[in-house]
N, C-alpha and C positions, 0 to 999 in steps of 0.2 A: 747513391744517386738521389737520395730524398734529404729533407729538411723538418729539422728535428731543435723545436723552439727549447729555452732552460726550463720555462715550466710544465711542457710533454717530458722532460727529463726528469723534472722533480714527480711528479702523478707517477711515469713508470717505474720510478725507483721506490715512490710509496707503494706500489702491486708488488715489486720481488720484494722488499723489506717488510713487508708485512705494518709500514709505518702511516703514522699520517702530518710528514715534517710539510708546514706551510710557508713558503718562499718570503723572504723581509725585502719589501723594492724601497730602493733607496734612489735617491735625483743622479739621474746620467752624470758619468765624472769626464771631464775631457779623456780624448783618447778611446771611451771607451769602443770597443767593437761592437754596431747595434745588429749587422745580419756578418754570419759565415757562413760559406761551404765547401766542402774537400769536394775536391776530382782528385778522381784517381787514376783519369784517363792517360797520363803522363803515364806512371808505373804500367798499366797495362802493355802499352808497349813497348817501353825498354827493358820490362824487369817478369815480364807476363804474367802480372800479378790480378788474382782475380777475387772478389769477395764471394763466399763461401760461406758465411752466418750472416743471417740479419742482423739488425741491428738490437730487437728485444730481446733474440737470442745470446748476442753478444755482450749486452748488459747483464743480462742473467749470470750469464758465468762469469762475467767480471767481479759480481758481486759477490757472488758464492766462492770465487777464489779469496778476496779479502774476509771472508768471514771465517774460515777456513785457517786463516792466517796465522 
């Protein structure tokens, strides 16, 4: 349910990686997608699907699975 910018993604990924990678912004290209966000309120209902990890949670082990790799 929340919103979560590329570079709150890049900071949190520097905290689990132990890194300190700095974002390269480069001129908007046509096309690009400037805001997203999932609902998942569709699935909740026909599929009774429910989140169950946060999201820094879910980063975490995402990332510990590819290192893992």
């Amino acid at each position: 349910g929340g919103r979560i910018s590329l570079l709150d993604l890049v900071d949190r990924l520097n905290v689990i990686l132990g890194t300190q990678i700095q974002p390269v912004h480069q001129p908007a290209r046509p096309g690009d997608i400037k805001h997203s966000r999932a609902n998942v309120a569709k699935a909740g209902e026909l599929l009774g699907f429910e989140p169950v990890v946060e999201f820094d949670e879910g980063l975490a082990r995402t990332a510990g699975w590819f290192r893992n790799r």
